[in-house]
N, C-alpha and C positions, 0 to 999 in steps of 0.2 A: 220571751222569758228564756233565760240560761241558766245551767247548772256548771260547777265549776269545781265539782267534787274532784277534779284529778289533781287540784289542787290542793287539798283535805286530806282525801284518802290518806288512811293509816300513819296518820303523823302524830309519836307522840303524845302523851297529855303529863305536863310536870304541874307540880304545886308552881305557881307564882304569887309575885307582889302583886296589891294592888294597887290598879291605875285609874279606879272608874274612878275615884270622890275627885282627883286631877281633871279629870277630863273635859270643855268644855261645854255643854250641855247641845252643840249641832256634831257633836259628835259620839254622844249618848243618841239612842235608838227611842224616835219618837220627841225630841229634843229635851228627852231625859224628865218630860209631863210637863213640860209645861204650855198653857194652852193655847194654840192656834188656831181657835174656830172661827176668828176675823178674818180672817185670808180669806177672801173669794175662792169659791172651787174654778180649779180647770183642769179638765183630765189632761187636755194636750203638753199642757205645760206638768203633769205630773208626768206623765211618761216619758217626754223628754228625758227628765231629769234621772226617770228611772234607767232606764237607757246607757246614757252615762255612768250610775250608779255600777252597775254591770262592767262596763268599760274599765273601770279605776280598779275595779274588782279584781278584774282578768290582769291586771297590770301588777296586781299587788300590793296597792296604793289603798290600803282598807280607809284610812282617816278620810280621807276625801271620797270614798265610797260612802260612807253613810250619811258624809253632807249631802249628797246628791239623792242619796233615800230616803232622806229626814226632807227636803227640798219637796220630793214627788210623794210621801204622804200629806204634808202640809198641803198641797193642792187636791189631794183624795185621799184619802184617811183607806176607801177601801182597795186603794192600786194596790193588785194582788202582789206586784214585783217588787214594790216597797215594802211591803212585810216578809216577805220570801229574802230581799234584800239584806234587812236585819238578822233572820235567822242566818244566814250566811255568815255574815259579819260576827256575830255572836261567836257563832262555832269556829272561826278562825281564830278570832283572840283567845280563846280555851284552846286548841289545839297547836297552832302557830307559835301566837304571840306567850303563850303560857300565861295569860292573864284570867287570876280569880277562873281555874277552869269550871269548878262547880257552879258559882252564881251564874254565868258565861254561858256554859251550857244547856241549864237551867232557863235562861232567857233565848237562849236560841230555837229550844222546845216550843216553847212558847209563842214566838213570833213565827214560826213556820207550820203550826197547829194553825195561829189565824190566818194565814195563807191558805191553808188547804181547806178551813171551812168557806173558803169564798171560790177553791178549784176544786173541787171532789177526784175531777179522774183524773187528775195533771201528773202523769208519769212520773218526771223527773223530781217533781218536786213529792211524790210518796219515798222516792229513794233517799234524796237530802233528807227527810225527816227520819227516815229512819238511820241514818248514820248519825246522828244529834242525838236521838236516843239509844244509840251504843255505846257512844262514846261519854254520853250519862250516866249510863250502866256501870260502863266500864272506871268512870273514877266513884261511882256511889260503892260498886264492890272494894276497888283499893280502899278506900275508908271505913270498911265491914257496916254497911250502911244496907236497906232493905235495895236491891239492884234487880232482882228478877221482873219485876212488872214492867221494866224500861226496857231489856231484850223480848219477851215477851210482844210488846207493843211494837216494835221491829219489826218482830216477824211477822206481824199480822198486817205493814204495811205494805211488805217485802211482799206478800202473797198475793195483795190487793196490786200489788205491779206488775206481779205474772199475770195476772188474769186482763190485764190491759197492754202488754207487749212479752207476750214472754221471750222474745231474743234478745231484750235489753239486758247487755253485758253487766253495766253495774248494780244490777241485783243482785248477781251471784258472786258480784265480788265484796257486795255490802253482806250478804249472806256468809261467806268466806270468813270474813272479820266475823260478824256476830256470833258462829262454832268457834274461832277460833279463841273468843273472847271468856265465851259459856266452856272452855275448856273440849272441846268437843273436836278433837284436830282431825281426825280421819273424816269426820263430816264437812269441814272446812278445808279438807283437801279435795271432796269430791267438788264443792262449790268453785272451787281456786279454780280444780280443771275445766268446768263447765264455762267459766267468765274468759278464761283465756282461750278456750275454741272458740270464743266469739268476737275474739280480737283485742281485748282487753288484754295490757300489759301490766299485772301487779307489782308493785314496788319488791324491787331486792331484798329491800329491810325488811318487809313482809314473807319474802318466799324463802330468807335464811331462820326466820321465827321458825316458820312454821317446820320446815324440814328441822330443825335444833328437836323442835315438840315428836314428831312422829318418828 
């Protein structure tokens, strides 16, 4: 399993067009419902694919990342990497691609909630969900939408990661964002400096916000 938040981290959320009613359905998340439960299982052959999925991912190459994690649930519906996969994906096209980031979002939640009830202690993968649920937050508040129960929920993943590694750097840098999101900059300055004594390098665009704020 990989995380690929340094690729995410703090990018962004615009209104976009939408692209999903366009989009092919292998490259809609879950092949967009429609059923594959004739496929013979093989995990080998899902993980393979998950594998790859990862691969295309770190490359950048999102449209062919989700064939390949549409590919590895179709052979296991519970490959934890293929739903950790989509939430990935998800949160990219909301944050990157500026596509539909509410719906986007919304479905990235989602797909990395069912990840983590099949991983319970999986570190990195409490940290991606709780940046999926900031960056929820964070465009439910620009829309004066109810957004508190989504940093909230953050925090309480963020917490459940310290008590499973607490020298993992991007906690405190997903913590950093989440004060700094809830308006709280002197507290997301202590988290800023806490992530970056541990090797973590914040985005500029990040560290000229936050200095602008304080």
């Amino acid at each position: 399993m990989k995380s690929i938040m340094l690729l995410l981290l703090l990018q962004l959320i615009f209104y976009g067009t939408s692209f999903a009613e366009s989009r092919p359905s292998n490259e809609l998340p879950m092949y967009g419902g429609q059923d594959k439960s004739h496929i013979p299982p093989n995990k080998i052959n899902s993980q393979n694919a998950a594998d790859l999925g990862w691969e295309y991912l770190m490359k950048g190459d999102v449209d062919t990342a989700i064939k390949r994690f549409n590919q590895s649930w179709m052979f296991n519906p519970n490959n934890v990497d293929a739903l950790w996969g989509f939430g990935i994906v998800t949160l990219q096209r909301a944050n990157i691609l500026k596509e539909e980031p509410l719906f986007n979002l919304k479905e990235s939640v989602k797909y990395l909630e069912m990840a983590k009830s099949l991983a319970q202690e999986n570190l990195r993968l409490n940290v991606d969900l709780s940046l999926s649920y900031i960056f929820l937050g964070k465009e439910l508040k620009a829309q004066h939408s109810e957004f508190n129960v989504n940093f909230e929920k953050a925090a309480e993943l963020l917490e459940e990661a310290i008590v499973i590694q607490k020298d993992y750097p991007m906690i405190y840098a997903n913590l950093s964002v989440l004060e700094f999101y809830r308006g709280n900059y002197k507290k997301s300055k202590i988290f800023f400096d806490k992530a970056t004594a541990l090797g973590f390098d914040m985005q500029p665009s990040f560290v000229k916000l936050l200095n602008e704020k304080l």
